[in-house]
DRENPA-3360 file (N, C-alpha, C; in nm, 2 decimals, always signed):
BEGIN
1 = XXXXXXXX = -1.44/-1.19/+1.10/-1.38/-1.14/+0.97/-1.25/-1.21/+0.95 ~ -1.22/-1.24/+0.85/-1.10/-1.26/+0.81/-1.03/-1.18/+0.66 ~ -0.90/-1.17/+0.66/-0.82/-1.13/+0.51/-0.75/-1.22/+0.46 ~ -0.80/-1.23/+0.33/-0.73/-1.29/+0.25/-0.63/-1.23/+0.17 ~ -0.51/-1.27/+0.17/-0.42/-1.23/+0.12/-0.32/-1.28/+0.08 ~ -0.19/-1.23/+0.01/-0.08/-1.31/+0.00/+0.04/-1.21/+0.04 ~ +0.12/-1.31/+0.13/+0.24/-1.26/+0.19/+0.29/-1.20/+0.12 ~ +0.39/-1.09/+0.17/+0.46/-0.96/+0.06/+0.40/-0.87/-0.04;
9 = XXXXXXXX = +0.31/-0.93/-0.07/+0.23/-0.84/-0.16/+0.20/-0.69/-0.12 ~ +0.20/-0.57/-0.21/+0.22/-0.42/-0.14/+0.07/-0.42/-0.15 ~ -0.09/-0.44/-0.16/-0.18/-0.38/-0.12/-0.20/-0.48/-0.03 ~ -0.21/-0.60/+0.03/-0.21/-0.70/+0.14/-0.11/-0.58/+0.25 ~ -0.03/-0.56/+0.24/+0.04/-0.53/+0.30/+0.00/-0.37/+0.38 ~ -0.04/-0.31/+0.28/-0.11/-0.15/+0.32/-0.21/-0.22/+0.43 ~ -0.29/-0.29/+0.39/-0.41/-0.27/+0.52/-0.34/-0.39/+0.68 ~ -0.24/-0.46/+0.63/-0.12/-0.50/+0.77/-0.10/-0.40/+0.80;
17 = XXXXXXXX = -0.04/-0.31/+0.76/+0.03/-0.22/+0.84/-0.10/-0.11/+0.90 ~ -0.24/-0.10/+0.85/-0.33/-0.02/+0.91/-0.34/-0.12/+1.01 ~ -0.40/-0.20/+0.99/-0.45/-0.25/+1.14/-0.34/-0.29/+1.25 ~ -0.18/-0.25/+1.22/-0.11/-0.29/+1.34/-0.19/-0.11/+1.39 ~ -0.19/+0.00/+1.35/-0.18/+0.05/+1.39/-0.32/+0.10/+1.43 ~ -0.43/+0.06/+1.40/-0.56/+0.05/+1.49/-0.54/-0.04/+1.59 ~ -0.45/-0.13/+1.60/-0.45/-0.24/+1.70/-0.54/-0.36/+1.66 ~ -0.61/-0.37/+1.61/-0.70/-0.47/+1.51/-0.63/-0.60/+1.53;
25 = XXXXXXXX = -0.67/-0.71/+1.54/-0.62/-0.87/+1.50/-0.73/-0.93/+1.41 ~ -0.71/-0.91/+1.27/-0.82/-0.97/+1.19/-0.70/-1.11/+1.17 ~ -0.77/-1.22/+1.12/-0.70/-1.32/+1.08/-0.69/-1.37/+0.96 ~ -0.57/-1.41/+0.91/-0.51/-1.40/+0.76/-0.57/-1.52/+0.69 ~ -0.64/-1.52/+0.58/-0.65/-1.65/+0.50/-0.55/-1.62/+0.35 ~ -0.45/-1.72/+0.35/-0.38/-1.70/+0.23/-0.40/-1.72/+0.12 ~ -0.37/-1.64/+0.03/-0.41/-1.70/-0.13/-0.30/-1.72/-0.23 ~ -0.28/-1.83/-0.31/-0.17/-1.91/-0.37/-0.15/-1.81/-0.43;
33 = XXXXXXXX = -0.08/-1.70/-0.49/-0.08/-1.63/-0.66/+0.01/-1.65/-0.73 ~ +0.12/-1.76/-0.67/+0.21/-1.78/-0.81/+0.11/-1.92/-0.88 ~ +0.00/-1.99/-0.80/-0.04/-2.12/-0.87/-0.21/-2.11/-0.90 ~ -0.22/-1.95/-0.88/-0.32/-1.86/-1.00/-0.48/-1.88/-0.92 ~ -0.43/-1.93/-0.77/-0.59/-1.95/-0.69/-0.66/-1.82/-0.73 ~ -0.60/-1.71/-0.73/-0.69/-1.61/-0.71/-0.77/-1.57/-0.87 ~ -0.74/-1.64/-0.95/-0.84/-1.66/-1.06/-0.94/-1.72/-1.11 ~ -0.90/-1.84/-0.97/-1.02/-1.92/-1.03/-1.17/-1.88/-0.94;
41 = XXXXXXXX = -1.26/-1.98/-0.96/-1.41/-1.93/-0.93/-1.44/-1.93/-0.76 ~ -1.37/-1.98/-0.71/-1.40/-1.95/-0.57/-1.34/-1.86/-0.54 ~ -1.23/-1.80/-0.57/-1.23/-1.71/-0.49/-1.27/-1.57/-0.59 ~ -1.29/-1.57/-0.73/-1.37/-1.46/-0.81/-1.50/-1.46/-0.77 ~ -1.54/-1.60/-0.70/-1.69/-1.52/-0.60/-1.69/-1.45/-0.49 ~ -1.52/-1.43/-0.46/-1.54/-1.33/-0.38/-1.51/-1.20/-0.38 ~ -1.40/-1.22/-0.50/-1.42/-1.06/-0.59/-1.38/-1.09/-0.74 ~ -1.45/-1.02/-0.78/-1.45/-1.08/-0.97/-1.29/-0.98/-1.02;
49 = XXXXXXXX = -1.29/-0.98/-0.95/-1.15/-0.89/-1.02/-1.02/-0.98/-1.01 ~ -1.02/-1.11/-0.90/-0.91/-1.18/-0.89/-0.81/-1.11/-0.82 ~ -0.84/-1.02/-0.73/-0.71/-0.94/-0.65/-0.75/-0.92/-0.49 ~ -0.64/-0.97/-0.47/-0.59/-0.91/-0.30/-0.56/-0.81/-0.24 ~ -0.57/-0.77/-0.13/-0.63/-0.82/-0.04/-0.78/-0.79/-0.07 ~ -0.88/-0.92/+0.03/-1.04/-0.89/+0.01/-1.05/-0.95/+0.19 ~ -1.13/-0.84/+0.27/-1.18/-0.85/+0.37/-1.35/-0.93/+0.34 ~ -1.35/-1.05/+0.42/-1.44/-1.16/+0.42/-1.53/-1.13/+0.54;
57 = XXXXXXXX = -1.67/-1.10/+0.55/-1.73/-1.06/+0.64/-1.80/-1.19/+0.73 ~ -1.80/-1.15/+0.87/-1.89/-1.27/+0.90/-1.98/-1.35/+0.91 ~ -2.05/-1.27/+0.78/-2.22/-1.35/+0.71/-2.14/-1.36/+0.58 ~ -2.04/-1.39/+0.52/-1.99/-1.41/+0.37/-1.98/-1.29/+0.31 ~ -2.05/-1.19/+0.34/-2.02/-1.08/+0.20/-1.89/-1.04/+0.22 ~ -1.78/-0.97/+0.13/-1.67/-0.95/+0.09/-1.68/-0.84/+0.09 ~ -1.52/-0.74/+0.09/-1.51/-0.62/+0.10/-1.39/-0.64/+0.00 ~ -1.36/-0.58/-0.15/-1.25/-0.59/-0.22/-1.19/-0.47/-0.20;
65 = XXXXXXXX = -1.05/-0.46/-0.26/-1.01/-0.34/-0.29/-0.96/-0.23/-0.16 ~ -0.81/-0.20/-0.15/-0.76/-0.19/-0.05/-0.81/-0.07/+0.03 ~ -0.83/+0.03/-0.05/-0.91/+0.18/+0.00/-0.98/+0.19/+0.05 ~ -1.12/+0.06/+0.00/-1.27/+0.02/+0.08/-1.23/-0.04/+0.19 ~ -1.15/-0.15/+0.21/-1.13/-0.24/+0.28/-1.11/-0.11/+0.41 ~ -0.99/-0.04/+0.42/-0.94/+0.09/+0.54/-1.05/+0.13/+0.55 ~ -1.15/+0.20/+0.49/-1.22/+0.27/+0.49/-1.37/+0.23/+0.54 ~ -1.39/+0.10/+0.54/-1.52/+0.01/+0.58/-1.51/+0.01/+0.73;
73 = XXXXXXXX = -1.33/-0.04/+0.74/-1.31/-0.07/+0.92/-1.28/+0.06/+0.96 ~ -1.26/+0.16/+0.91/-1.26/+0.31/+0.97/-1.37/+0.33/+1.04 ~ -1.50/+0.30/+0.93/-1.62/+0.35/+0.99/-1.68/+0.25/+1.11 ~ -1.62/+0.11/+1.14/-1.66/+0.01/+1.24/-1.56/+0.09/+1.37 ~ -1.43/+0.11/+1.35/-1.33/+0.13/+1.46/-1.29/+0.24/+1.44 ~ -1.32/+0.38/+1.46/-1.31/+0.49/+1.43/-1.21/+0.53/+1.48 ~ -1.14/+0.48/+1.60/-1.02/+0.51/+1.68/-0.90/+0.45/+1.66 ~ -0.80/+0.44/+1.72/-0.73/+0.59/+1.65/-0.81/+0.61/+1.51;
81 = XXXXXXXX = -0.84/+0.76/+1.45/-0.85/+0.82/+1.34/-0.74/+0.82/+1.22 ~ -0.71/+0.70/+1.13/-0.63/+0.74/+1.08/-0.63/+0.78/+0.90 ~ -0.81/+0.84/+0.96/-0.80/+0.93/+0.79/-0.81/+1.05/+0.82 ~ -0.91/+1.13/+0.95/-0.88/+1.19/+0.96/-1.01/+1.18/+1.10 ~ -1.02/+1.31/+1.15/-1.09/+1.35/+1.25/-1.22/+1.48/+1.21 ~ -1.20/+1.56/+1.10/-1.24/+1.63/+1.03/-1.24/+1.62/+0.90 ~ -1.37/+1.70/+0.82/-1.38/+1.66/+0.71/-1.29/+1.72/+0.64 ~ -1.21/+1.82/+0.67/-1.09/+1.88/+0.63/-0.95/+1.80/+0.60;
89 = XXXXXXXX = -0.94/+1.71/+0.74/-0.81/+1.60/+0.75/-0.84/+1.52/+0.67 ~ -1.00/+1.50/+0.66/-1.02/+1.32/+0.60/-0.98/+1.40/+0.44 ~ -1.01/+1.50/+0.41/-1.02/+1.53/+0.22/-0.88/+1.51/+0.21 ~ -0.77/+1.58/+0.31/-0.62/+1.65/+0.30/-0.59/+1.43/+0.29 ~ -0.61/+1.37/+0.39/-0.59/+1.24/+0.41/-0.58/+1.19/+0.27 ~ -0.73/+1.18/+0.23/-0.76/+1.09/+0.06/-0.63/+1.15/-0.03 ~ -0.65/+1.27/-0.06/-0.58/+1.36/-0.11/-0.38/+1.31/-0.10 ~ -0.35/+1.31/+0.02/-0.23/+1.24/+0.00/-0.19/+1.11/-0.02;
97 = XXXXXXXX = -0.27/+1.02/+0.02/-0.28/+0.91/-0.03/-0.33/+0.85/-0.14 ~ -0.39/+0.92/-0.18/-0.38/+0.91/-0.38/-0.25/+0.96/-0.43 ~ -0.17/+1.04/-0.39/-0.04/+1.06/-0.47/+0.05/+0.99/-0.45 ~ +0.06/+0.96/-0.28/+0.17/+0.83/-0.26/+0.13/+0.70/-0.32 ~ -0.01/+0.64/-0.35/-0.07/+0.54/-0.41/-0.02/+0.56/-0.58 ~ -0.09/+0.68/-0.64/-0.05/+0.67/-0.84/+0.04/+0.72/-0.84 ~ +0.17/+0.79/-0.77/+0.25/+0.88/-0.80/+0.37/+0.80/-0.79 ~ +0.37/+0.72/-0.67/+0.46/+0.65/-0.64/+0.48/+0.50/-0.65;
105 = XXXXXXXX = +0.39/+0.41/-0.58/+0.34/+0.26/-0.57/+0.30/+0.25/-0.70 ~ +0.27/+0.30/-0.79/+0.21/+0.22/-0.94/+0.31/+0.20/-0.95 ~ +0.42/+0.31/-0.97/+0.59/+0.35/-1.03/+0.64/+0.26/-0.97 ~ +0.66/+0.21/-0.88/+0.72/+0.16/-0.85/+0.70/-0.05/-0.87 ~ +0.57/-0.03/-0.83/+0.49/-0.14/-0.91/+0.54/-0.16/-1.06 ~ +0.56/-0.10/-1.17/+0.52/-0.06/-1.32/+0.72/-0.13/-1.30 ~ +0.79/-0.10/-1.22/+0.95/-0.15/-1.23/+0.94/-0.26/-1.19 ~ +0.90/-0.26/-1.08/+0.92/-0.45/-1.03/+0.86/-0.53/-1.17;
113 = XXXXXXXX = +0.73/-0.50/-1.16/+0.66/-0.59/-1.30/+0.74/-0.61/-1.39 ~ +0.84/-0.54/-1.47/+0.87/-0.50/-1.60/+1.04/-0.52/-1.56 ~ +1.03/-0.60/-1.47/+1.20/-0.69/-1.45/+1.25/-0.81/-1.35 ~ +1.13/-0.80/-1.22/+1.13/-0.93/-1.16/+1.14/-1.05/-1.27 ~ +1.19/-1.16/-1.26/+1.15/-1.33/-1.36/+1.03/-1.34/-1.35 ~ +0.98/-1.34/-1.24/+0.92/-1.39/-1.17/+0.75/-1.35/-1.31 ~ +0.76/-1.22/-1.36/+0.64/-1.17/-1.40/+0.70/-1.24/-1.55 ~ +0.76/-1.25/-1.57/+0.86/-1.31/-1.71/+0.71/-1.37/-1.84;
121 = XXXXXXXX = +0.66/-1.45/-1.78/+0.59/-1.58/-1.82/+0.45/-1.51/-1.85 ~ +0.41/-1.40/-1.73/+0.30/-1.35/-1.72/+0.26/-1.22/-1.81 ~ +0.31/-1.13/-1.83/+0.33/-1.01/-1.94/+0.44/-0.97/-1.99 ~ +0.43/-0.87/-2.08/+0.55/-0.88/-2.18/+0.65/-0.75/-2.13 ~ +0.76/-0.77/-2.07/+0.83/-0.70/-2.00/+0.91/-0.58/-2.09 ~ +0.91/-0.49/-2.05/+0.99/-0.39/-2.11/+1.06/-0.29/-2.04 ~ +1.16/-0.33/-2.07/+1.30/-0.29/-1.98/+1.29/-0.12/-2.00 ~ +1.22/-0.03/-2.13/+1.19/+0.10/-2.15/+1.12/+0.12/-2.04;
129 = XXXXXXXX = +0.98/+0.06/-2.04/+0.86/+0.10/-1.93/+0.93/+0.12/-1.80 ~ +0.97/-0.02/-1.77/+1.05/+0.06/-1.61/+1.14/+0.17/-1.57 ~ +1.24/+0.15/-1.72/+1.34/+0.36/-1.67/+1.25/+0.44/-1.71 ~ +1.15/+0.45/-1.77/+1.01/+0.52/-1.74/+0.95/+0.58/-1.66 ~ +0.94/+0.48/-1.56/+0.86/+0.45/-1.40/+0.94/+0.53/-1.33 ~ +1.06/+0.45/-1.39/+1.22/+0.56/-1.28/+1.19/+0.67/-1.27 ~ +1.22/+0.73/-1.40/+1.22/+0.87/-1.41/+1.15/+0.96/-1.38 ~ +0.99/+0.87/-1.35/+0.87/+0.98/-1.34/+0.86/+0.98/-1.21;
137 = XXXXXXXX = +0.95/+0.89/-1.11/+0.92/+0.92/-0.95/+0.99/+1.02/-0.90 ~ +1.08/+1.06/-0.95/+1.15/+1.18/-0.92/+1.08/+1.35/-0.89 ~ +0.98/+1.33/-0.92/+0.90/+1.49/-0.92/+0.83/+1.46/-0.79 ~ +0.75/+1.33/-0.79/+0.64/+1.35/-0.65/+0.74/+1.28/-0.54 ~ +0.84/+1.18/-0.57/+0.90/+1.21/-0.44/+0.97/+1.31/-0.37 ~ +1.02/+1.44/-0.48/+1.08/+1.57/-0.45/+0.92/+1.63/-0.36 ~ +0.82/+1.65/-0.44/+0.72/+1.68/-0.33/+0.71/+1.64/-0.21 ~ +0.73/+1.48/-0.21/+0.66/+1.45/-0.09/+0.75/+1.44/+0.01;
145 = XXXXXXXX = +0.89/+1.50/-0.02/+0.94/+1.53/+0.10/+0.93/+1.66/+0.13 ~ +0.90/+1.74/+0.07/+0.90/+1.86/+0.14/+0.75/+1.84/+0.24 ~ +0.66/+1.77/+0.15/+0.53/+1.81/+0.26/+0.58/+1.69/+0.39 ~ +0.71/+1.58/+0.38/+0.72/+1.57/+0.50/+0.83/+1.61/+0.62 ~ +0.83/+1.74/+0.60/+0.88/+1.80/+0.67/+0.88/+1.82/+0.76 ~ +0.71/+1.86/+0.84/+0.67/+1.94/+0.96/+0.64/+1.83/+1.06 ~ +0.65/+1.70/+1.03/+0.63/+1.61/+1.15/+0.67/+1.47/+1.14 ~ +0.64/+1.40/+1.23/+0.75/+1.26/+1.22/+0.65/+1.15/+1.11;
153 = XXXXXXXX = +0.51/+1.21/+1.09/+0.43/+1.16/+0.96/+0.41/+1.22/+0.86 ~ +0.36/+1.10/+0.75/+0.37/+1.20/+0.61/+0.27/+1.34/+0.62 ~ +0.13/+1.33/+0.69/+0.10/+1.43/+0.73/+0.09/+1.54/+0.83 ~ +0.23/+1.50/+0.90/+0.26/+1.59/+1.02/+0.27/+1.54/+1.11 ~ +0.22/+1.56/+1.22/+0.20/+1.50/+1.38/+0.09/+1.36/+1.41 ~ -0.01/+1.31/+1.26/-0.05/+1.19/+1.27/-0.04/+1.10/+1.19 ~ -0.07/+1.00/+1.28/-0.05/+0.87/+1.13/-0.16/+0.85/+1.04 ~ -0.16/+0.82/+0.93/-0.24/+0.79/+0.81/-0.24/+0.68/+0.73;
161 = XXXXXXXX = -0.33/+0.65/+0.64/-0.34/+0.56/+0.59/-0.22/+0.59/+0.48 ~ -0.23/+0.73/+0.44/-0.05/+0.75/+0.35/+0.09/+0.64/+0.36 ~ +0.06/+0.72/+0.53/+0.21/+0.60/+0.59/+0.21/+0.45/+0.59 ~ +0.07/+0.42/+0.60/+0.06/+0.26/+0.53/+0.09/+0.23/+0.37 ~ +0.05/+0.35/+0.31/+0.10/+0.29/+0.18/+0.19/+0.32/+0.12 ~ +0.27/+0.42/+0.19/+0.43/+0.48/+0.16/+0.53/+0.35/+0.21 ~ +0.51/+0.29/+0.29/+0.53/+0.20/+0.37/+0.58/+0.05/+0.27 ~ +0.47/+0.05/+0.21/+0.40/-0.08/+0.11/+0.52/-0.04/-0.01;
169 = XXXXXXXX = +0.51/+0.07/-0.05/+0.63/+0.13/-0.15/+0.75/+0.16/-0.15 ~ +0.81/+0.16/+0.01/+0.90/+0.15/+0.01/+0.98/+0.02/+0.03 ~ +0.88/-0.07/+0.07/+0.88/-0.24/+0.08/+0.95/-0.31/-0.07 ~ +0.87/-0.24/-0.15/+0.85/-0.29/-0.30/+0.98/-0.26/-0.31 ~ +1.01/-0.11/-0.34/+1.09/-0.06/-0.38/+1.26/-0.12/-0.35 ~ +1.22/-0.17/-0.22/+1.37/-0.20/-0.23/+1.37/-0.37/-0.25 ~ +1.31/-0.48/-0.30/+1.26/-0.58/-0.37/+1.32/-0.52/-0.52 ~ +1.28/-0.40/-0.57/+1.27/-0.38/-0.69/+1.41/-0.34/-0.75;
177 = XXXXXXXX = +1.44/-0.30/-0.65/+1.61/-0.23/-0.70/+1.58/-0.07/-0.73 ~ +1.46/+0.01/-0.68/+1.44/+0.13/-0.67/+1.46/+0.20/-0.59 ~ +1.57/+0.30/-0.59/+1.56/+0.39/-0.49/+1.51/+0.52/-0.50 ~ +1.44/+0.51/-0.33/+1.36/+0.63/-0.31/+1.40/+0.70/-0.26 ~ +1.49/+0.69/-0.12/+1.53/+0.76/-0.01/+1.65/+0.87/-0.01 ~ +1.76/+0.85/-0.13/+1.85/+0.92/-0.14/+1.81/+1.04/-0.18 ~ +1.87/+1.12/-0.13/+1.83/+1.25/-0.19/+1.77/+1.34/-0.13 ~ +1.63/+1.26/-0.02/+1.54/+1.31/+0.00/+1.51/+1.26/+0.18;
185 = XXXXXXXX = +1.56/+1.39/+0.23/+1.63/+1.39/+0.41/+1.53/+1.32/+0.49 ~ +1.39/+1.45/+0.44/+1.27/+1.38/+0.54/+1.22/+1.29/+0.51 ~ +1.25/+1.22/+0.39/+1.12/+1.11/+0.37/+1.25/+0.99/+0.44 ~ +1.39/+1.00/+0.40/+1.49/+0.89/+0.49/+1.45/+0.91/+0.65 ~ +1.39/+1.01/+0.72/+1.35/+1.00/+0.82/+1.24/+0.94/+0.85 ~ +1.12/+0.97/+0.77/+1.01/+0.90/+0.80/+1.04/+0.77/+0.80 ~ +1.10/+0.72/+0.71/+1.12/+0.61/+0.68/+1.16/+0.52/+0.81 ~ +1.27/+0.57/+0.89/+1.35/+0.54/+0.94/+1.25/+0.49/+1.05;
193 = XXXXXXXX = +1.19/+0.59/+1.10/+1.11/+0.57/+1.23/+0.98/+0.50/+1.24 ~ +0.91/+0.54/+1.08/+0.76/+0.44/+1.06/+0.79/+0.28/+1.00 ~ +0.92/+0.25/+1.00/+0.97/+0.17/+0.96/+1.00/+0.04/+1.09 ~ +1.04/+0.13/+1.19/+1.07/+0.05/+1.30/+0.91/+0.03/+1.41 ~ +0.80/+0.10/+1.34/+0.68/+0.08/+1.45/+0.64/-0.06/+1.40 ~ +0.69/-0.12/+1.25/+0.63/-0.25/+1.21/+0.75/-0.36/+1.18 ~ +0.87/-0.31/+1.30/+0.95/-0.44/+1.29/+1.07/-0.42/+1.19 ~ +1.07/-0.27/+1.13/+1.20/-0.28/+1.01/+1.27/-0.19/+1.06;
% end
């Protein structure tokens, strides 16, 4: 198997940070996206959508899309569990990582886009849309510290695919000139410590 991806990128980056922590060594195939490889036809045959990361199987079929991608090697490497162990963990699991994924990483996404140069050329930026984005992270980050309260992960005492993509957003975030962390005790803790299992 190999991943295709591109360095820094926040959904390339969610399923890095899952497989440090399955222990996994899949190997990296990069893809250009400031010089638009992932548009063209070789690699839209391997997902028509033109986005990263896509897990490359070892008879050619592709895995797109960062959710499938965790979720394919969950069911190959089931150990450590990090959706859940029960069908109760795995729902509570999905369930929090869709909020840290739309609630927060779009938002935070929706600012970088709409002020980096770098997107300048590519869509039409609006300096409104991002104090937008700002303002609407303020409610689910107030949640999501309180739910991480009760342990040194976003869901308590284990790791999750959440903490890969809280992870990925807080990456962004500070790239983007957004801050997350003030204000909010436990998530500057999480931060602090799931931060250092991948080198930050």
């Amino acid at each position: 198997m190999k991943l295709h991806e591109f360095a820094g990128a926040s959904s390339p980056q969610r399923v890095r940070f899952y497989l440090a922590e399955k222990g996994l060594d899949i190997p990296s195939e990069p893809v250009d996206l400031p010089s638009g490889e992932h548009r063209g036809p070789e690699f839209r045959a391997k997902n028509p959508m033109g986005r990263v990361p896509v897990l490359e199987l070892n008879d050619g079929r592709c895995v797109s899309e960062t959710l499938a991608i965790m979720e394919y090697l969950e069911e190959l490497f089931p150990e450590p569990a990090l959706i859940g162990e029960t069908p109760w963990e795995r729902a509570q699991t999905r369930s929090l990582d869709r909020v840290v994924e739309l609630e927060i990483l779009v938002r935070v996404m929706r600012v970088f886009q709409n002020t980096n140069p770098a997107f300048a050329a590519r869509i039409r930026q609006s300096a409104e849309a991002a104090e937008v984005a700002r303002a609407n992270l303020t409610e689910p980050l107030t949640v999501l510290d309180r739910m991480a309260q009760t342990g040194p992960f976003l869901a308590g005492h284990r790791v999750t695919i959440a903490d890969c993509t809280m992870l990925a957003a807080a990456n962004l975030a500070e790239r983007a000139g957004v801050v997350l962390l003030d204000g909010h005790p436990n998530l500057a803790r999480w931060y602090q410590g799931f931060s250092a299992r991948h080198g930050g």
